[in-house]
C-alpha positions in Angstrom: 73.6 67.6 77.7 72.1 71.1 76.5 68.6 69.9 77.7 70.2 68.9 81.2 71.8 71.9 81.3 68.6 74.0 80.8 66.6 72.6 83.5 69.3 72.8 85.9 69.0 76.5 85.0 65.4 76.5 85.3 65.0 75.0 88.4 68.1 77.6 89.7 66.4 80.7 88.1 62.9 80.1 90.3 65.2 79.3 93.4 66.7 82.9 92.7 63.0 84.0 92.5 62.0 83.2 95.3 64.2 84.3 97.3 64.0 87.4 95.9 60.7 87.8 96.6 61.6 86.9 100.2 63.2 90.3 101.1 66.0 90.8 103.5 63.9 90.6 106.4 61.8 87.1 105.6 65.7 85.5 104.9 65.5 83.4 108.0 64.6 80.1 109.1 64.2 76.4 107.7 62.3 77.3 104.4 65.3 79.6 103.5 67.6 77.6 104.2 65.8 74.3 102.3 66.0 76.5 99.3 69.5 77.1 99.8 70.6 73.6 100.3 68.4 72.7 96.8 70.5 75.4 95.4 74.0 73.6 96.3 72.5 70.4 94.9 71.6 72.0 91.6 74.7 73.2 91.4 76.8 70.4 92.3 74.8 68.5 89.2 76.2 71.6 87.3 79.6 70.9 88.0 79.5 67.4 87.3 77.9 68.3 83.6 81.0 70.4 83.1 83.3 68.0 83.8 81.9 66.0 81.2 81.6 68.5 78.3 83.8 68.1 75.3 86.9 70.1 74.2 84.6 72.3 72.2 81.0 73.6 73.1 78.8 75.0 71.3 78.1 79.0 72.2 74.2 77.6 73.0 76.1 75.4 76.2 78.3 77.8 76.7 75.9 80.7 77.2 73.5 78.1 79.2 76.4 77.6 81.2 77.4 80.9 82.2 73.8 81.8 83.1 73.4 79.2 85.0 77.2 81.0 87.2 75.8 84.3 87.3 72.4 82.6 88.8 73.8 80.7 91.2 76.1 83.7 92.0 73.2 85.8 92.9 71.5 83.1 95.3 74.6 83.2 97.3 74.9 86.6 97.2 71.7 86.8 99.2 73.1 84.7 101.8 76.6 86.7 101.7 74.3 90.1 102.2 73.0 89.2 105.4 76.4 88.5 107.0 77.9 91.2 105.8 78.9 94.3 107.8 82.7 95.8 107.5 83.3 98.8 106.0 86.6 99.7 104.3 90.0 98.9 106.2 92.8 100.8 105.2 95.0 98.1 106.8 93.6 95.2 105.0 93.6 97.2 101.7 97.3 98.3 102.0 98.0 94.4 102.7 95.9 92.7 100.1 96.4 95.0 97.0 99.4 95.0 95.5 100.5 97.7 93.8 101.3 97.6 89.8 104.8 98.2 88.6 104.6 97.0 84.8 104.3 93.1 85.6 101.0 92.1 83.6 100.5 89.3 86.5 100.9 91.8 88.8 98.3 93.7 87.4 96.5 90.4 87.6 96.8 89.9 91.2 95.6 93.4 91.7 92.3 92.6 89.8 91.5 89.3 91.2 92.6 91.1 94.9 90.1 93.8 94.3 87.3 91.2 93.6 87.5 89.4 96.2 87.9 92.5 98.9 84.9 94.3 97.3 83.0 91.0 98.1 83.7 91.8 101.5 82.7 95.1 102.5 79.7 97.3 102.5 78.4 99.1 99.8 79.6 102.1 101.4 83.0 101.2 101.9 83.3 100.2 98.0 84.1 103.8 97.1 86.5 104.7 99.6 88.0 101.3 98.3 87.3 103.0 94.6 88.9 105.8 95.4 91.7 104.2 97.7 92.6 101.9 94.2 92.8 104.8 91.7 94.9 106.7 94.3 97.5 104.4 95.7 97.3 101.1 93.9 97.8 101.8 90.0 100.8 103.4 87.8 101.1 106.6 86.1 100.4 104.6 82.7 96.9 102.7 84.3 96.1 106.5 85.3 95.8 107.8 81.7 94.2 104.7 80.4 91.4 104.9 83.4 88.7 107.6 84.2 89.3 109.4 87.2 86.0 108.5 89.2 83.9 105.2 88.8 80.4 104.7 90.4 80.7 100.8 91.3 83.3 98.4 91.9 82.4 96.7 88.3 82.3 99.0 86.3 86.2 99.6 87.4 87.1 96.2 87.3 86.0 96.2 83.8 88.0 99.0 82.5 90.9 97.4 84.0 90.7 94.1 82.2 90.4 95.8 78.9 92.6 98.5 78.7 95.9 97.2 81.3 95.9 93.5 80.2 97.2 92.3 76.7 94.6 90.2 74.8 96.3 87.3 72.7 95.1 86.0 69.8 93.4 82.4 70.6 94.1 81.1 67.2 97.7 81.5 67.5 97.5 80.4 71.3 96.3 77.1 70.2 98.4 76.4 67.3 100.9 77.1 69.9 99.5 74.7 72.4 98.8 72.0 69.6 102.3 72.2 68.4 104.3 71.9 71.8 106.9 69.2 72.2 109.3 68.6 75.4 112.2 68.6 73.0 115.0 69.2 75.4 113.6 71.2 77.9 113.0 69.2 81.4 109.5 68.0 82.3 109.1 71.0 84.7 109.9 73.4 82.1 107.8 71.8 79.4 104.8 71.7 81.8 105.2 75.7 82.4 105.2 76.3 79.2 101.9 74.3 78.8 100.3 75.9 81.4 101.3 79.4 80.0 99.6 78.6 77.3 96.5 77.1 78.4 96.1 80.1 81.1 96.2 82.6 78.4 94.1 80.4 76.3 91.4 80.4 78.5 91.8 84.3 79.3 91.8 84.9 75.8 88.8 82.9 75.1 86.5 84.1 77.7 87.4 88.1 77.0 87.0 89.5 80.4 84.1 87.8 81.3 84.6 85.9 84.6 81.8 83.4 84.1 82.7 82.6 81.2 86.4 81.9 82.6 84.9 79.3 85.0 83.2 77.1 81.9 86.1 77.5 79.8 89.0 76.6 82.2 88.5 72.9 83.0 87.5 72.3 79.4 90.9 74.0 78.5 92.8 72.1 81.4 91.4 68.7 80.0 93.3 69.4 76.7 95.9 70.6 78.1 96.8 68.0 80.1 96.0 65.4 77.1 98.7 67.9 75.1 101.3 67.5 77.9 101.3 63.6 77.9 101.6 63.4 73.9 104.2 65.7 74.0 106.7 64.7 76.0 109.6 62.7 75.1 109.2 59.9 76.7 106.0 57.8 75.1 106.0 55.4 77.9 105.9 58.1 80.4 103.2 59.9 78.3 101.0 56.8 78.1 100.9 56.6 82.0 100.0 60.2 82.6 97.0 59.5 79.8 96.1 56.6 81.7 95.6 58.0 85.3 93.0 60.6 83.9 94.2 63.6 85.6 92.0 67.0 86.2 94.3 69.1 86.8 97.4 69.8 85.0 99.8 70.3 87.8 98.6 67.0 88.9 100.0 65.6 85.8 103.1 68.1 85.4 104.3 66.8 89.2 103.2 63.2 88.6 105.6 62.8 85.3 108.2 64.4 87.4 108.0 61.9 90.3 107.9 59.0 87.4 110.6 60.1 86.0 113.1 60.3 89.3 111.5 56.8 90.3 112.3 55.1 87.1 114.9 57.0 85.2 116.8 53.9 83.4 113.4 52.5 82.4 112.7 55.8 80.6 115.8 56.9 79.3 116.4 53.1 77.9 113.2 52.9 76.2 113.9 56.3 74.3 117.3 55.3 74.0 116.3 51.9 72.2 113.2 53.2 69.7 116.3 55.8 68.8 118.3 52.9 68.3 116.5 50.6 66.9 115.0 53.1 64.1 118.6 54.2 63.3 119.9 50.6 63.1 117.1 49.5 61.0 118.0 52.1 58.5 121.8 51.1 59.1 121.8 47.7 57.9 119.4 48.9 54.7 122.2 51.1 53.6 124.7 48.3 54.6 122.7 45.4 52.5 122.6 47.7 49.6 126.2 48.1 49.3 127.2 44.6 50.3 124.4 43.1 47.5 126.2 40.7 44.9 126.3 42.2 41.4 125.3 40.3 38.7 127.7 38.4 36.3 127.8 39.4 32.5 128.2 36.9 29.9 131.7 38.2 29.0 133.0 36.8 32.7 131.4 32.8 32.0 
């Protein structure tokens, strides 16, 4: 896999190259776009490899891995470039950025928001959307944790991630996540709690580094769902949400959900009966003890 993995970045890495050397101008016609289109295809291969990687990588995939994001990244950022044109809109800004009132996902949204705006406008417009964010958008608090000017969108987005968002430890995160158990919370709020953890997990693990994020979530997701289907109370229903090979936990969470109102009695019998059964087998032990002739001494023959 690791050797797979490094010629997919090999061949992406002289893609990038080349159209590099290309310049704005030469960014045109059917060569560009073959390259392109090889680019897809490399990457596509990518995503299949990462479906297939393990619960655990080693840090050599993993930094192959999130090389081979920020190359890939780049190539499309070339195409992105040429298309691009709008310059900061106050509207758009005011509608899309939400502002932070203490809520850590809030302060989430705003730093995902900001991303994906900044991808969108013109270098020019970046600091008037700089200075539009450290004006409107954050709270007193953010203010005396952040500098007062920032040169680039990054270098801003960076500063937020460490100093406004909690970092958790991921050892405790996934004793957590490795100990869950439905117990007697429903199936809904059994899955939340799984995804809780395997969100923060993730966020944990790749420390503010977005590419790193994108290896680490469906290799997270795949043992999450696998946690969610041993731990719920039902091992029937928990053997059909292994079986179906989900990818995506809220494809299991809503699938165990819609077993469960189709079948209830078949579930709640079957757990009803191993409880049963267990607790009668131990029943009549205790009962055959008691009821278990004694022997006769001589003095009664």
């Amino acid at each position: 896999m690791e050797d797979k993995l490094l010629e997919l970045y090999i061949k992406l890495d002289e893609i990038k190259e080349y159209i590099c050397k290309l310049g704005p101008k030469r960014r045109t016609g059917p060569t560009y776009e073959l390259k392109i289109n090889e680019a897809n295809s490399l990457n596509n291969k990518f995503e299949e490899c990462v479906q297939l990687l393990p619960s655990s990588v080693s840090k050599e995939i993993l930094g192959i891995c999130i090389n081979i994001r920020k190359v890939y990244s780049k190539i499309l950022s070339y195409k992105i470039l040429e298309k691009m044109s709008e310059n900061f809109c106050l509207k758009t800004a005011v509608s899309l950025l939400p502002k932070m009132n203490g809520d850590e996902s809030v302060t989430r949204e705003l730093i995902d928001a900001i991303e994906l705006y900044s991808s969108m406008i013109s270098n020019d417009g970046k600091q008037l959307l700089i200075n539009f964010i450290l004006k409107t958008r954050i709270s007193d608090s953010a203010k005396m944790r952040l500098r007062t000017e920032y040169a680039d969108i990054n270098s801003l987005l960076k500063d937020m991630r460490s100093s406004l968002l909690t970092i958790k430890s991921d050892t405790s995160l996934q004793a957590q996540l490795q100990s869950a158990r439905q117990g007697n919370k429903s199936i809904k709020e059994f899955g939340n709690e799984i995804e809780r953890l395997f969100v923060d997990l993730t966020i944990s693990q790749a420390n503010n580094d977005p590419d790193a994020y994108k290896i680490l979530r469906p290799v997270n997701e795949k043992n999450a769902i696998k946690r969610f289907s041993d731990g719920l109370q039902s091992q029937r229903l928990g053997t059909i949400i292994a079986a179906r090979n989900f990818s995506q936990l809220k494809d299991a969470i809503r699938a165990a959900e819609d077993e469960t109102s189709s079948r209830p009695e078949q579930i709640a019998s079957y757990s009803k009966s191993r409880n049963y059964n267990s607790f009668r087998g131990r029943n009549n032990y205790n009962r055959f003890q008691y009821y278990l002739p004694r022997p006769m001494h001589n003095n009664m023959l």
